[in-house]
Every structure is written in C-alpha cells, then in structure tokens.
C-alpha positions as CSV (number, residue, x, y, z in Angstrom):
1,X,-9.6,-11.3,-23.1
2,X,-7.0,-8.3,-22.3
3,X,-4.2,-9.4,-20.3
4,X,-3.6,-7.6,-17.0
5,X,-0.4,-8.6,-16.2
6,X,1.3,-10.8,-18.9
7,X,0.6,-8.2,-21.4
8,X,4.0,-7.6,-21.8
9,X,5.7,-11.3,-21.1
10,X,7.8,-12.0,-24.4
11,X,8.7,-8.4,-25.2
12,X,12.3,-8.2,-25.7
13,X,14.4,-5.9,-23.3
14,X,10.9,-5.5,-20.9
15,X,13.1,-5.8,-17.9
16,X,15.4,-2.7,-18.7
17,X,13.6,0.6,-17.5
18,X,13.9,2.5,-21.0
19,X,12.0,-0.5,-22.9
20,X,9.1,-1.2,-19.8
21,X,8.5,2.5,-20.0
22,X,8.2,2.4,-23.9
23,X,5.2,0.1,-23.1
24,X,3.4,2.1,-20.3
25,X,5.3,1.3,-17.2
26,X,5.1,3.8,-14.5
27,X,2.6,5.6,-16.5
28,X,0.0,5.4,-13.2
29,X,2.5,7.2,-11.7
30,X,0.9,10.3,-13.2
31,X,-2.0,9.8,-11.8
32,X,-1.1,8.1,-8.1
33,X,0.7,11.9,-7.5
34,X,-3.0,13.2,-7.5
35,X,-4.9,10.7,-5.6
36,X,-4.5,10.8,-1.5
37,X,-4.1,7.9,0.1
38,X,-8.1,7.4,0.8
39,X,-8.7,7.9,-2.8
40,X,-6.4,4.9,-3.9
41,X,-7.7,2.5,-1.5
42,X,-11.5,3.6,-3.1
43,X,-10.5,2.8,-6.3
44,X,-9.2,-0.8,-5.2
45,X,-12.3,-1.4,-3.4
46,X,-14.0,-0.5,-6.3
47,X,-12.2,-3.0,-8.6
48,X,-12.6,-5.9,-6.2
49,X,-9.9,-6.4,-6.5
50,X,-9.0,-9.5,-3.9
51,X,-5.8,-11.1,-2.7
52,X,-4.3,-13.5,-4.5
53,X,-1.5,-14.9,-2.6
54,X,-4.7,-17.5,-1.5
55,X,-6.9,-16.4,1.2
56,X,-8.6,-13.9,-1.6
57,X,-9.1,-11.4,1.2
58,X,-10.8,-7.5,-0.3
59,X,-7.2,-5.8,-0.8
60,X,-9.0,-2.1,-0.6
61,X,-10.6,-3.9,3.3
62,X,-7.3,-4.8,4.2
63,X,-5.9,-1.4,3.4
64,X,-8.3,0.9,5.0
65,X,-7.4,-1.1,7.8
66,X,-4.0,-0.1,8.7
67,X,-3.3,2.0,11.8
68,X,-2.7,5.3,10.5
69,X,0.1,7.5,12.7
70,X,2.0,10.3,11.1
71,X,4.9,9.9,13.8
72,X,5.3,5.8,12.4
73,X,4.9,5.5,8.9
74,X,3.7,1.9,7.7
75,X,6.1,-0.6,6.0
76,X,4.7,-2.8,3.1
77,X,5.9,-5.9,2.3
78,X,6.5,-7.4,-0.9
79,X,6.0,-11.0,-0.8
80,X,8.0,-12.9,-3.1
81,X,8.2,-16.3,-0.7
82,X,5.8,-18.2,-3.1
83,X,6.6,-22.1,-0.9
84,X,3.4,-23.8,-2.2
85,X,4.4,-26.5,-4.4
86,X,2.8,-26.6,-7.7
87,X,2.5,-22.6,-7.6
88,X,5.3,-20.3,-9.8
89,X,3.1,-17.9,-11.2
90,X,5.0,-15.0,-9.2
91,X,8.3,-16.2,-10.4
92,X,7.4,-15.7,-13.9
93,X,6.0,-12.2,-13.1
94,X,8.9,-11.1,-12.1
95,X,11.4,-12.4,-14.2
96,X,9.5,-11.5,-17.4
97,X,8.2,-7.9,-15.8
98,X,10.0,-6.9,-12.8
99,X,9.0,-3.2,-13.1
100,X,5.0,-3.8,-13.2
101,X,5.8,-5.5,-9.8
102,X,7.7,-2.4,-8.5
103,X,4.9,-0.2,-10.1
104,X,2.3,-1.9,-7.9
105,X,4.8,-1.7,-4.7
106,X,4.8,2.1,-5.5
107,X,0.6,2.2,-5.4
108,X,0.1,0.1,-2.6
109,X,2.6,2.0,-0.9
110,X,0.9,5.3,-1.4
111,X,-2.4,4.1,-0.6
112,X,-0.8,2.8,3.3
113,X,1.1,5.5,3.8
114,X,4.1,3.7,3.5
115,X,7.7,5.3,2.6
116,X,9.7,2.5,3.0
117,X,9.0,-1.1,1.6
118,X,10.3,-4.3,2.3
119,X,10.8,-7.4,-0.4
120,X,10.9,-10.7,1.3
121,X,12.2,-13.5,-1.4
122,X,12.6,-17.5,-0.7
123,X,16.1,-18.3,-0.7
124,X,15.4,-20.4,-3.6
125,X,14.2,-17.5,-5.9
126,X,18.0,-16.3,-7.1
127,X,16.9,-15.3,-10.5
128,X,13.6,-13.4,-9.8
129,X,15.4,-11.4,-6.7
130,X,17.8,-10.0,-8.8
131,X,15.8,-9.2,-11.6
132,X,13.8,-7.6,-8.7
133,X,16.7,-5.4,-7.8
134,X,17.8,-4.4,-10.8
135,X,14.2,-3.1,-11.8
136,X,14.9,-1.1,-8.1
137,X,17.9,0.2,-8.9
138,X,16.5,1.2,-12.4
139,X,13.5,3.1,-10.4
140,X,16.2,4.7,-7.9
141,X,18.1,6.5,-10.8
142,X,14.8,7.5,-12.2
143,X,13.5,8.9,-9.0
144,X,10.9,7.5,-8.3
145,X,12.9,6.2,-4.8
146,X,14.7,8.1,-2.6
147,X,14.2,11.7,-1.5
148,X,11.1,12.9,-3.5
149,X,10.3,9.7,-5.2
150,X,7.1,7.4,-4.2
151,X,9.3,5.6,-1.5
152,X,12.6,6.4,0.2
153,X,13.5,3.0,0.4
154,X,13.1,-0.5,-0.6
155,X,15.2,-3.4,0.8
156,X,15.5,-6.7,-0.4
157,X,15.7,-9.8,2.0
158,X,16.2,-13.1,1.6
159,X,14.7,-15.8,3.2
160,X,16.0,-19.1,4.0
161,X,13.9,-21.3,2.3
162,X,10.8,-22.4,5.2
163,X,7.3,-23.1,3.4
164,X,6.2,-21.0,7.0
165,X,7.7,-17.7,5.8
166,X,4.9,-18.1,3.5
167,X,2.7,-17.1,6.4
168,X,3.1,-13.4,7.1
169,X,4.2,-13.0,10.6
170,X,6.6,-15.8,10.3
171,X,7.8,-13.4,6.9
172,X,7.8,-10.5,9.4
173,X,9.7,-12.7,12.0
174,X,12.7,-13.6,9.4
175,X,12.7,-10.0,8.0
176,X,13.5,-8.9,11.7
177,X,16.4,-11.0,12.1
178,X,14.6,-13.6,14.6
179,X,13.3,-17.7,13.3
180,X,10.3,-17.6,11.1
181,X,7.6,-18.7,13.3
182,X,3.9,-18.1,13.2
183,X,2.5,-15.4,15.7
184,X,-0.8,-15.6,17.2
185,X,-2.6,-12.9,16.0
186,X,-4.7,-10.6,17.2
187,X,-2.5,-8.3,16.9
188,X,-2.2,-8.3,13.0
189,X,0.3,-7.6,11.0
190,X,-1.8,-3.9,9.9
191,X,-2.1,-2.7,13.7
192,X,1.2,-4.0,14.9
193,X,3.7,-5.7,12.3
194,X,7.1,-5.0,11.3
195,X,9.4,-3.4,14.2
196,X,6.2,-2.9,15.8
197,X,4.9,-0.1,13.3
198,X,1.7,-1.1,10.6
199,X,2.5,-3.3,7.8
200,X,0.9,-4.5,5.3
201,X,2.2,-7.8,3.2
202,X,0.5,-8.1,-0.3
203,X,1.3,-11.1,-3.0
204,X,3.3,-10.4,-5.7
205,X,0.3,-11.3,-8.0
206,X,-2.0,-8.7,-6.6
207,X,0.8,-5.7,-6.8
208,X,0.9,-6.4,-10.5
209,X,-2.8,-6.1,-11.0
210,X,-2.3,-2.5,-9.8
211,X,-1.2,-0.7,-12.1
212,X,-4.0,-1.9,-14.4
213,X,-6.6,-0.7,-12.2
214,X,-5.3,3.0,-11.5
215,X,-4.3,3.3,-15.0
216,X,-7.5,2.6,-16.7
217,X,-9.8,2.7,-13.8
218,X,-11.5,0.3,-11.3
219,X,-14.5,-0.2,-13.9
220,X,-12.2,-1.8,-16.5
221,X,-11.3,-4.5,-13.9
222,X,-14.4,-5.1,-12.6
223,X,-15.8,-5.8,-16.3
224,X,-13.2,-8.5,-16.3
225,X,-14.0,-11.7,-14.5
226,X,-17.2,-12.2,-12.4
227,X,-19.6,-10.0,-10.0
228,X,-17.6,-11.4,-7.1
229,X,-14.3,-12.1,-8.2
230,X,-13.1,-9.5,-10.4
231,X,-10.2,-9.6,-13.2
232,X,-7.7,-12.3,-14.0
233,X,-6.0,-14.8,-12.8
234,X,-2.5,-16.5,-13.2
235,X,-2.9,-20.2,-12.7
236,X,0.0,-22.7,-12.7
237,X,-0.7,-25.8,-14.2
238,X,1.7,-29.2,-14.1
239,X,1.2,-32.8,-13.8
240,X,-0.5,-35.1,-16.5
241,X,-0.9,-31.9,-19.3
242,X,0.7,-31.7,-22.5
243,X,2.0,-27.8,-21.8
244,X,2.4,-26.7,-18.3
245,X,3.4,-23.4,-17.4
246,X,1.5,-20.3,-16.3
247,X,-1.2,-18.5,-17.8
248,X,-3.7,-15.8,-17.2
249,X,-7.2,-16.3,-17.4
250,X,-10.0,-14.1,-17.0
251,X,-12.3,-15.7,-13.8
252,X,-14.6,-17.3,-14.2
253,X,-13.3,-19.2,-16.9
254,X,-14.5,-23.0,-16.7
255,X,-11.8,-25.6,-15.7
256,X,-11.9,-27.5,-18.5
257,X,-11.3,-24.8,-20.9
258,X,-8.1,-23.7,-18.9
259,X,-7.0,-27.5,-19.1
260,X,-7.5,-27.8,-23.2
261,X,-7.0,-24.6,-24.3
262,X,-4.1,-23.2,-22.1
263,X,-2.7,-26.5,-21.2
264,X,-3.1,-28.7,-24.3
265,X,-5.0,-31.1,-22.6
266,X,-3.4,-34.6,-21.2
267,X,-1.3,-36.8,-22.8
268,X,-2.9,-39.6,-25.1
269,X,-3.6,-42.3,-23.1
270,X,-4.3,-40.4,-20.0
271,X,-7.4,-39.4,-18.4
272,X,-8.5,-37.1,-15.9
273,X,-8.6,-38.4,-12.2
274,X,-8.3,-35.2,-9.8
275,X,-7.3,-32.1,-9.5
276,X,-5.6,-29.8,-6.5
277,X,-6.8,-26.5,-7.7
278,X,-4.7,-24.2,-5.7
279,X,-1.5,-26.1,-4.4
280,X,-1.2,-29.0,-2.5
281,X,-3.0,-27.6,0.3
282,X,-6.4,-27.5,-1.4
283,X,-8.7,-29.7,-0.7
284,X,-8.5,-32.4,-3.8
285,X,-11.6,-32.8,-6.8
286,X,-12.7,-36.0,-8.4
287,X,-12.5,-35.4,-12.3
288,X,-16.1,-34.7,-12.8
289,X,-16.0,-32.3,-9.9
290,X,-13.0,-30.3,-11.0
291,X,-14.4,-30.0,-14.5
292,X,-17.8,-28.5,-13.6
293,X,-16.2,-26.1,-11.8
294,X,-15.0,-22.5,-12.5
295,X,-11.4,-20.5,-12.0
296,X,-13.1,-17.8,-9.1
297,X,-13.2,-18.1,-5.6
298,X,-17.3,-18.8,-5.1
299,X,-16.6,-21.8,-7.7
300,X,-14.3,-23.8,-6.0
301,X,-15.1,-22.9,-2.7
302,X,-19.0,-24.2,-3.3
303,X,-16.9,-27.8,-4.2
304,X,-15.7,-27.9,-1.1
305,X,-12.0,-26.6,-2.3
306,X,-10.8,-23.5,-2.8
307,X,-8.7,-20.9,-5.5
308,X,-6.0,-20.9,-3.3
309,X,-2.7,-19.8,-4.9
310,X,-3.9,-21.2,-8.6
311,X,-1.3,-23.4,-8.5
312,X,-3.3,-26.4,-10.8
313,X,-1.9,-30.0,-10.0
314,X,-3.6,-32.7,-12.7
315,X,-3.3,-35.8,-11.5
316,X,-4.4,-38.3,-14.1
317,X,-6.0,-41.8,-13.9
318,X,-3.0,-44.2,-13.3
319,X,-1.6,-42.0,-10.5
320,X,-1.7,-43.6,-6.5
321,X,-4.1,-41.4,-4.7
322,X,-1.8,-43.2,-1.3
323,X,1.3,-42.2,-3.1
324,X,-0.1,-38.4,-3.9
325,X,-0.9,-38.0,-0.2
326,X,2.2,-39.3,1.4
327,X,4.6,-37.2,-0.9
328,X,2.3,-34.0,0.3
329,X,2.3,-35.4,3.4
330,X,6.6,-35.9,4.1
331,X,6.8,-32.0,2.5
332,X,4.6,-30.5,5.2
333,X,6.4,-33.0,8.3
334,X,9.6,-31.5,7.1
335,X,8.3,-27.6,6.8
336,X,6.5,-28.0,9.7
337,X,8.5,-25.4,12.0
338,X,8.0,-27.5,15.4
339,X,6.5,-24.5,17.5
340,X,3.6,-26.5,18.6
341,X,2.9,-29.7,19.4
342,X,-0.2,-30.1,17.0
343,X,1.3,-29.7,13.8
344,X,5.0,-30.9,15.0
345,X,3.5,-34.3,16.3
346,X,0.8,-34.8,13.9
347,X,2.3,-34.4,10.7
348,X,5.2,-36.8,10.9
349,X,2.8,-39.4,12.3
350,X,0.6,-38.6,9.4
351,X,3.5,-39.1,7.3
352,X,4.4,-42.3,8.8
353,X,1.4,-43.6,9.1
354,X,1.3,-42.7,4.9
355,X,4.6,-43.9,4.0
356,X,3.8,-47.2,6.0
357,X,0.5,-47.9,3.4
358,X,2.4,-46.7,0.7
359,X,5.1,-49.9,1.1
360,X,2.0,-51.9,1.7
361,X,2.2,-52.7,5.6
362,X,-1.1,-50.3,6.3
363,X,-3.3,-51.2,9.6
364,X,-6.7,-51.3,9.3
365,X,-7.0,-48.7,11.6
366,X,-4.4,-46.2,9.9
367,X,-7.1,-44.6,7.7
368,X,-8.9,-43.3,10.6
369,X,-6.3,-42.7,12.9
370,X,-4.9,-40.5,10.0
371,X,-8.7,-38.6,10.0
372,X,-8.3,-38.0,13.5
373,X,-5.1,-36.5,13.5
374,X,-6.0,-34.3,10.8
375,X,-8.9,-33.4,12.7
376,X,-7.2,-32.6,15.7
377,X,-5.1,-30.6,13.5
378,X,-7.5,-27.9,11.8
379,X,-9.1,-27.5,15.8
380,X,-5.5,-26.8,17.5
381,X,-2.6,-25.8,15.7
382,X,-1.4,-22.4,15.7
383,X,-1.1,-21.0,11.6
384,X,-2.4,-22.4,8.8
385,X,0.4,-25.0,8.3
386,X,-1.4,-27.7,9.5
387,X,-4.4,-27.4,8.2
388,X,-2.6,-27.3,4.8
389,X,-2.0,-30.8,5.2
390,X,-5.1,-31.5,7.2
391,X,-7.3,-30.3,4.0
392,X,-5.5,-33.0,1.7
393,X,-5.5,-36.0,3.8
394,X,-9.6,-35.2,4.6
395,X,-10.6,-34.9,1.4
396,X,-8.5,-37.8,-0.4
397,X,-9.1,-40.4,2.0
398,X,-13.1,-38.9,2.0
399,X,-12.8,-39.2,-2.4
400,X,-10.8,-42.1,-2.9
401,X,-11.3,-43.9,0.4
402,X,-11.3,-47.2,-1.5
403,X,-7.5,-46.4,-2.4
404,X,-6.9,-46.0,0.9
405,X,-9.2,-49.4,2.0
406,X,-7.0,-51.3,-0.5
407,X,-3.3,-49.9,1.3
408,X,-3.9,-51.5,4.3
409,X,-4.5,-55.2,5.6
C-alpha cells in the first residue's frame, strides 16, 4: 500500500524545513500557484476525498460551499483539538510531520479563498503545538507566509482543554475570546463563522492527505481505498492488543487484518469481546460484528456504528461491559458544558445511575430509565455532545443487556 501521510514518519530531521523539503514537502506548491481556487476544490471532489475528523463529510462539497466575498476573505481553521478519547492519530502527525500539515493548511486555504488561517490546539497538546509553530515559522522565512506567500498569516490558539471545542462553533467560540459553547446552526460555520466572515474548520488528518492529492493527482487517491471511501486511513488502536499505536491503512481494509497485522493481535489469554471503532462515542460491536466488518465509512455504518475519528478501542473478554460504560459515561457528565438542560441533566444522571450498578446497588428499573434518558438525549440536545454518550449507552445495554440484567437487583 503507499502511504499518504506517514510516508515520512521515522525520517530523521523531517521536522526541520531543509530535511521535509529534501523529501518533497511543499513541492504542490508548484502546482497550487496555477490552479484557481475552483480548480482545487475539483480536484478534491474528484479524490473523494471525505472528512476525517468523524462525520466523513465530501471536503471538495464543503468547500464549494463557502460564501465567497472579495471585501471578507474566509478564515480556515486548523483543528488540532482531537478530545475523543482513544483517538491520537493527529498528534502523531504532527509531531512526526508538522510541515505536511502546514502544506495542506496552504491548499485548503487557496481553494477557500482564505489569507489568513487559524490553528486551534487542546491545551493538552504542548508538544504537537510547538512543533506546529516551528514548522510556521520555518514556512514564514521561506515565504510561503506573509506578503506574497500562500497566506499572510497563521495564528496559533490554544484551547483550554473542553472535549466541546471539539465541535466547531464551540472552536470558533474559544478562538474569539468568548466560552466554548455549541451554536445552533443554521448559520454554519462556511456562511457565517469566525468574526462573522466564512470559515471553514478541517481535521488535521484530512489537511495532510492534501498534498498527496494535488501532487500526484486526484486519480492516485481515488485508486486507493474503496468506490466510496477513497484513500487511507489513520486508525488509533489501544486496549487489549499487543502493539497499540497509530497506523495507516488503506480503506477498506478488513478489521481483523488491522487488529493482527498492525496491532499484533491480543495478549495470550485474551479474546475478543467488542470493539468502539471510532472513539468512545461510537456505537459499540460484539466480536463477531466488529471482525466482519471493514475500515470505511459504508462498513461500519451498515453495523449500526460508524468510522468516526478511527480511534479503535479493543475491549477483550474479561472486561465489565457496566464498568466500560460508566467510565465513558463520568467523561462525557464532566465535558458536558451545561448550556442545556438535556445533556447537562441527563448525563450526570446517566452517570449516576452507572456508577450506582457498577458498586452493585442497581434498581431494576435503572437499565431502562438509562434508555430513556439517552433517548431523550439524541431527540433534544443542542450539539452532538450528548448523543456521543447517548450512542454508547444504546447500543451496550442493547448488546450486552445481560451485563447490565446482572448489575442490578
């Protein structure tokens, strides 16, 4: 398979400008000078090339849909929150190759009319923001920012830490000085965004597939993958495997290969029970479901889960399924940012209601009071917050109900 974007992970010195551009960095530079704006986003759209920060969303669609004014440029957004638990695949891209990221901040830029771009890091993510800014400052004083360069400017912002930030206009929110919270949208972000101009916010993940696809061509992409979901992926495996850590994979590439080839397998002694395919806020799969299944959207999806972030939790066969849920369950009732009264109230009574069968003083009527809640959830909450946890506790107590039957009295 060729690598997209670890090509170059491992290669001494790649983070220093002189040594990335030994290798081919900026060389779709060349190219990106000739193309309009229109012309980039066709050759995207001819990649399929889809998001994959989680909702896998057509990135050419999403571009051609930004409000085009010449008196207010766009701002793009570089996001580098990356809250989901179980997901680090855009850490290791930038700390092992900072200037493919800044390469793909420079296309998408171009392609949305953007001179100015914004880079929006959890406050966690001390390592990967400065190796983000030194790759910057490396591209300043070769200049390809500033005056004449791709981009005037590119600022770097820190977040605070809130798994909400991971939502875009909560990003937007923080990168304006206000509290991260969720907007209702319409508007969106590309009609009305940052400081009320058109923005776009893109996934680390997907800036660094860019430079692939404009160097070699959209056809090179597409051969990679499957008809519908197109190239690579970077998945982040942990839990019950003999090597986590992050790999690239072309899609379509079954499960269970990922898990033996990439991962090692599982420990001796340890089988297969589940799997979260794309973070904790996927929807869970029994063993035999997860290892029928595929790394591409369609795949997953058609299991009743989803692709999500890639971030590949193994769970193996002496693991609680009660336990599982209320740890996901306490992370979400303490992100939950409290502006309404869905998500606030419902998922610290999920919790409790969790951590109560967890110490073995579960009511009979706490697994479908839970269902209810998480029902109520997914209809009425304003982001997507609480449907991450609604997704979890729906489809583990609907699997492994009998778990669940045995925590209470």
């Amino acid at each position: 398979m060729e690598r997209v974007i670890t090509k170059h992970a491992g290669v001494k010195g790649i983070a220093d400008i002189s040594v990335a551009m030994q290798h081919g960095a900026y060389l779709s530079l060349k190219r990106l000078r000739k193309l309009s704006p229109r012309e980039v986003i066709e050759i995207v759209s001819e990649s399929g090339l889809r998001g994959r920060g989680g909702a896998g969303f057509p990135v050419g669609r999403k571009w051609s849909m930004v409000e085009r004014d010449p008196e207010a440029p766009a701002y793009l957004i570089v996001n580098a929150d990356e809250s989901e638990p179980g997901t680090f695949k855009d850490r290791v891209v930038i700390e092992s190759d900072p200037h493919l990221v800044v390469e793909g901040m420079f296309i998408a830029a171009r392609a949305v009319g953007a001179r100015r771009a914004f880079a929006y890091f959890r406050g966690e993510y001390i390592k990967p923001m400065d190796s983000f800014r030194r790759a910057v400052l490396d591209a300043r004083d070769a200049g390809f920012i500033g005056e004449g360069g791709v981009v005037e400017d590119v600022t770097i912002y820190r977040g605070a830490g809130p798994y909400v930030c991971g939502e875009e206009t909560a990003l937007i929110r923080s990168i304006e000085g206000r509290r991260g919270l969720p907007e209702i949208k319409p508007p969106y972000p590309v009609e009305e965004g940052l400081f009320g101009r058109p923005t776009v916010v893109q996934n680390v993940e997907t800036l660094a597939a860019l430079p692939f696809i404009v160097r070699e061509g959209p056809e090179a992409f597409a051969r990679l993958g499957t008809e519908r979901s197109s190239g690579t992926k970077l998945v982040s495996i942990s839990g019950a495997v003999n090597e986590p850590g992050v790999y690239e994979v072309e899609m379509g590439t079954p499960v269970s290969n990922v898990l033996r080839e990439e991962a090692g397998g599982m420990p001796e002694g340890m089988r297969l029970k589940a799997l979260l395919p794309g973070g904790i806020s996927t929807a869970v799969l029994t063993a035999g479901e997860a290892l029928s299944c595929a790394v591409d959207f369609e795949s997953l999806s058609e299991a009743g889960s989803a692709l999500g972030s890639g971030g590949m939790i193994v769970i193996d066969d002496a693991t609680s399924m009660v336990s599982v849920l209320a740890s996901i369950a306490r992370f979400f009732a303490g992100e939950s940012c409290g502006k309404c009264t869905p998500c606030r109230e419902g998922s610290g009574w999920i919790s409790k209601i969790l951590s109560r069968m967890e110490s073995g003083l579960g009511r009979r009527s706490d697994v479908e009071l839970m269902c209810d809640l998480a029902h109520g959830m997914r209809e009425t909450a304003l982001c997507p917050l609480a449907e991450s946890l609604a997704i979890p506790v729906l489809s583990f107590t609907a699997k492994f109900r009998d778990e669940f039957e045995e925590a209470v009295n």
